[in-house]
C-alpha positions as CSV (number, residue, x, y, z in Angstrom):
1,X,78.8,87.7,74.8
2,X,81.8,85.7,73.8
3,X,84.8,87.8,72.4
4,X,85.5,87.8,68.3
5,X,89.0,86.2,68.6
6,X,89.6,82.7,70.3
7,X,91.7,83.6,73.4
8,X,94.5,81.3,74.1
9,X,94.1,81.1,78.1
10,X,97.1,79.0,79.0
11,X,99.3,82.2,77.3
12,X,97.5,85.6,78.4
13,X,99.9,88.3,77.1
14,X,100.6,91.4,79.7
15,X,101.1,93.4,77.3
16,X,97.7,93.2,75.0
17,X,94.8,95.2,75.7
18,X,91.7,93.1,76.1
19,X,88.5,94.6,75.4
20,X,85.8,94.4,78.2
21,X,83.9,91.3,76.4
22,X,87.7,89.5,76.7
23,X,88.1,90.4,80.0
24,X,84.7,89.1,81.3
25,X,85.5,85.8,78.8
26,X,88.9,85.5,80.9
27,X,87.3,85.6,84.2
28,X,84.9,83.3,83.3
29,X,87.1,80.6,82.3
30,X,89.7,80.7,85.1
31,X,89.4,79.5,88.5
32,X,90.9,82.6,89.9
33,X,89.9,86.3,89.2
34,X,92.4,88.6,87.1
35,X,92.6,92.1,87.8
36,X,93.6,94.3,84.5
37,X,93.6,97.8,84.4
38,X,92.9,99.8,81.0
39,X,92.3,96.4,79.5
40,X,96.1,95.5,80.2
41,X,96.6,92.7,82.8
42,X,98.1,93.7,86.4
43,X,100.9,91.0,87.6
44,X,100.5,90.9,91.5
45,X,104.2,90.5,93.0
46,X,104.7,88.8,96.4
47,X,105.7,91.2,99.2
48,X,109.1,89.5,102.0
49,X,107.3,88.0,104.9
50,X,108.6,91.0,107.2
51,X,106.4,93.8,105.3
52,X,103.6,91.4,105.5
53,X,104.4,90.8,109.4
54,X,104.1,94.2,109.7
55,X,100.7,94.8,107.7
56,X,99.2,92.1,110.0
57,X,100.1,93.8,113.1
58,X,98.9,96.9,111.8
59,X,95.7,95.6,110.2
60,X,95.3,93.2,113.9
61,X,95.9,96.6,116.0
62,X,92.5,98.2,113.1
63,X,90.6,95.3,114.2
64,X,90.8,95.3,117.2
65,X,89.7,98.9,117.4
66,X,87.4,98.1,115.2
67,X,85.9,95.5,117.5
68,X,86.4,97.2,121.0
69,X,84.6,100.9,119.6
70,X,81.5,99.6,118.2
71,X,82.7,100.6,114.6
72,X,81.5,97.9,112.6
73,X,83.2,98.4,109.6
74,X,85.7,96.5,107.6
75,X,89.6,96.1,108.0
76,X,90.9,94.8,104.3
77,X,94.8,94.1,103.7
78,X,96.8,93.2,100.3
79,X,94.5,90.9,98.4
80,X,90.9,93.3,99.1
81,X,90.5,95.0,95.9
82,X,88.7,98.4,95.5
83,X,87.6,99.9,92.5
84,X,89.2,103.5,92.2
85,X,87.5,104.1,88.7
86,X,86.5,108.0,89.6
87,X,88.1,109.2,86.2
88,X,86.8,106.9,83.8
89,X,89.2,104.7,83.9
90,X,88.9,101.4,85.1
91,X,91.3,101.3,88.2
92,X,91.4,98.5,90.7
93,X,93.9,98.6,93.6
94,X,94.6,96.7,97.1
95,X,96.3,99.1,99.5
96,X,98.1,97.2,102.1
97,X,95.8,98.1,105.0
98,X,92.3,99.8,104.3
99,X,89.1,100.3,106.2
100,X,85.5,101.4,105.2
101,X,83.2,101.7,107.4
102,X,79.9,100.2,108.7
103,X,77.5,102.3,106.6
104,X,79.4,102.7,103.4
105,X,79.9,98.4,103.7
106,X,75.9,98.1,104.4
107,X,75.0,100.0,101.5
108,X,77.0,97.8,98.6
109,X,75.2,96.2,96.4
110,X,76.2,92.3,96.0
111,X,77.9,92.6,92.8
112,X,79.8,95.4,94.4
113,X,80.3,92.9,97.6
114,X,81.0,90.0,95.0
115,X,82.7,91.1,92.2
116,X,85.0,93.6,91.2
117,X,82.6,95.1,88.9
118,X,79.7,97.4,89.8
119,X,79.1,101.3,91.2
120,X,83.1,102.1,92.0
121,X,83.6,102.6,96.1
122,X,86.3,103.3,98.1
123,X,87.8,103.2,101.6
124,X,88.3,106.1,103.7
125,X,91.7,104.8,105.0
126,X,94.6,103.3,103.0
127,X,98.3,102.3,104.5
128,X,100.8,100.7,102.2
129,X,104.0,99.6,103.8
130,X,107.2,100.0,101.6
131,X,110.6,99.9,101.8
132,X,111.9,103.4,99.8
133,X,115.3,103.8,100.3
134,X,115.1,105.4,96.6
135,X,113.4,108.3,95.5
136,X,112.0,106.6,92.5
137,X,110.2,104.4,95.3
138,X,108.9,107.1,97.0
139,X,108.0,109.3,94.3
140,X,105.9,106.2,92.5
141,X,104.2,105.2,95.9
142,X,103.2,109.1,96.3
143,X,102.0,108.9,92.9
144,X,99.9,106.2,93.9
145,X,98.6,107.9,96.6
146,X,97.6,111.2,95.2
147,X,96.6,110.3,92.3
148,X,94.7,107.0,92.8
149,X,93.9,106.6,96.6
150,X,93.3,110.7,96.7
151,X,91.6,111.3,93.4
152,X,88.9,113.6,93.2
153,X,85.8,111.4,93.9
154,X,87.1,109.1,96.2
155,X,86.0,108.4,99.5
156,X,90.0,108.1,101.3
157,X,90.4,111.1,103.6
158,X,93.7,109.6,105.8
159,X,96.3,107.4,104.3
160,X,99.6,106.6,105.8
161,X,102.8,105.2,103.9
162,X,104.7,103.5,106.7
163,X,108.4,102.2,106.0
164,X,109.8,99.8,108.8
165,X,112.7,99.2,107.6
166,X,114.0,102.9,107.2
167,X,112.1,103.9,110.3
168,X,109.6,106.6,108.2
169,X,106.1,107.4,108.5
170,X,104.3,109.5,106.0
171,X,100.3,110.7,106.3
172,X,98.4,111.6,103.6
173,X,95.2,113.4,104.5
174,X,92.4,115.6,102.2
175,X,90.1,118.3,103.2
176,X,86.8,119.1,102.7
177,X,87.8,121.2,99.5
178,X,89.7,118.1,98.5
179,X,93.3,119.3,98.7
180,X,95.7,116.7,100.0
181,X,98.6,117.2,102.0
182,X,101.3,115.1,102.9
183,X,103.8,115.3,106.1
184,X,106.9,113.7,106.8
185,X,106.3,112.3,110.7
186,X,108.7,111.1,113.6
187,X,108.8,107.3,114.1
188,X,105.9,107.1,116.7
189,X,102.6,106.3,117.6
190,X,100.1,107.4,115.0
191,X,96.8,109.3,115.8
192,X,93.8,108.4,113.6
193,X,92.3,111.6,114.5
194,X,88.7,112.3,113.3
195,X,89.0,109.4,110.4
196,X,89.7,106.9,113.1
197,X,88.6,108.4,116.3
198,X,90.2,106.8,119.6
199,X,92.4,104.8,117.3
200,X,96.3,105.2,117.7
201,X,98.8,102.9,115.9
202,X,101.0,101.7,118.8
203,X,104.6,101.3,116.6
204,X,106.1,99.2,119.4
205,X,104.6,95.9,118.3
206,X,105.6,97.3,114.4
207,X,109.2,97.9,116.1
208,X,109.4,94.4,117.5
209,X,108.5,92.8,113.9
210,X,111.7,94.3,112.5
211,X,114.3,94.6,115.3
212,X,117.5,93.5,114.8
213,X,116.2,92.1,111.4
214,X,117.6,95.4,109.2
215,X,121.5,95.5,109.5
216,X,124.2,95.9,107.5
217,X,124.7,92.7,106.8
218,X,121.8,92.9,104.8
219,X,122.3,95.9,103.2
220,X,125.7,94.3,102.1
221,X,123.6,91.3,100.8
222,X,121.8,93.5,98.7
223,X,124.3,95.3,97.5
224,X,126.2,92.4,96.3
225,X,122.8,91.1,94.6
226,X,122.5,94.2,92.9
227,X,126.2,94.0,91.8
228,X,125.9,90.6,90.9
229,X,122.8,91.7,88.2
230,X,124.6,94.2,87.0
231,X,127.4,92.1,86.2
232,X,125.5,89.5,84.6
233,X,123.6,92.2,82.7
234,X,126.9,93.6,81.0
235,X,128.4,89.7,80.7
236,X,125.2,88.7,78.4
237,X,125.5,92.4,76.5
238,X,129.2,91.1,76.0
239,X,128.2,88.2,74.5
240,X,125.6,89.6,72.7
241,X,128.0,91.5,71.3
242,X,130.6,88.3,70.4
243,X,133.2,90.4,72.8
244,X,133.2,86.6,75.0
């Protein structure tokens, strides 16, 4: 059914909440699919070439495990969209890394397969690779995880938050009572354990993405480029202001 109101494609606004007959109007009318959660639209921002070097190498090292055990699931990175709508709430997100396995992937239906509408499914592993050198990172990345990848309902039982740049690992994991905990780990090889069994992330080939590619230099760089907004945040305030 078409919407009410003429939508003016060529000027979607991020801000407006579309109601489902919109959104399905959208999608039908653009070449590419738009993802919106809570009828709002969901800008997807490009990720630096390192952090996706490294999601390869760890989604590559997931395939191959994948491949040489006779799982038979499915390894998805960045773009592979899962519908986390447990709550109501229409929720679709693309962890970094994530893998379902054979049976939950044979049992979709094709508009689950197809579309990102349909019975909500999940993984039952998730990796996002960040940089969070702030606590504001960190804390909205555990948000993420806890409340999203973690929610009550979902399938995710092991989740790691892996930052190459800082050298930290983080795992997630939930019980059978639900509860999820979260530990701080050393910068070393990572056990799947019962989630993953017989697969260990070898961080070598993670280590040899980003060696020697994180030094001060850099940090300097970024520093400057921060300084540099902040200046010209103040010099347009100025002139707002008629002070230059």
């Amino acid at each position: 059914m078409p919407p009410k109101k003429e939508i003016d494609l060529k000027n979607l606004d991020l801000t407006h909440i579309y109601t489902p007959e919109e959104i399905e109007y959208i999608n039908n009318h653009l070449k590419t699919r738009i993802n919106f959660e809570n009828g709002r639209l969901l800008p997807i921002p490009q990720s630096p070439i390192a952090n996706e070097a490294v999601v390869h190498e760890i989604s590559r090292q997931l395939g191959n495990w994948n491949v040489e055990t006779g799982q038979n699931g499915i390894v998805t990175t960045s773009q592979g969209g899962y519908n986390f709508s447990v709550k109501g709430q229409r929720k679709i997100r693309a962890p970094h890394i994530a893998f379902i396995p054979e049976n939950i992937y044979n049992s979709l239906s094709k508009n689950q397969l197809l579309t990102l509408f349909g019975q909500p499914f999940t993984p039952i592993f998730v990796t996002e690779v960040v940089n969070v050198s702030k606590e504001a990172i960190l804390n909205e990345v555990d948000i993420r995880f806890k409340n999203d990848y973690f929610a009550t309902g979902t399938s995710v039982k092991l989740g790691w938050l892996i930052d190459p740049r800082n050298h930290m690992i983080w795992t997630y994991e939930k019980d059978d009572d639900e509860n999820v905990t979260r530990q701080k780990r050393k910068w070393e090889d990572l056990d799947g354990g019962n989630i993953l069994p017989g697969f260990t992330l070898d961080i070598e080939f993670v280590e040899k993405i980003i060696s020697q590619k994180y030094d001060e230099d850099e940090l300097l760089i970024e520093e400057s480029k921060e300084n540099e907004d902040q200046e010209s945040e103040q010099q347009t305030s100025e002139k707002d202001l008629g002070l230059i």
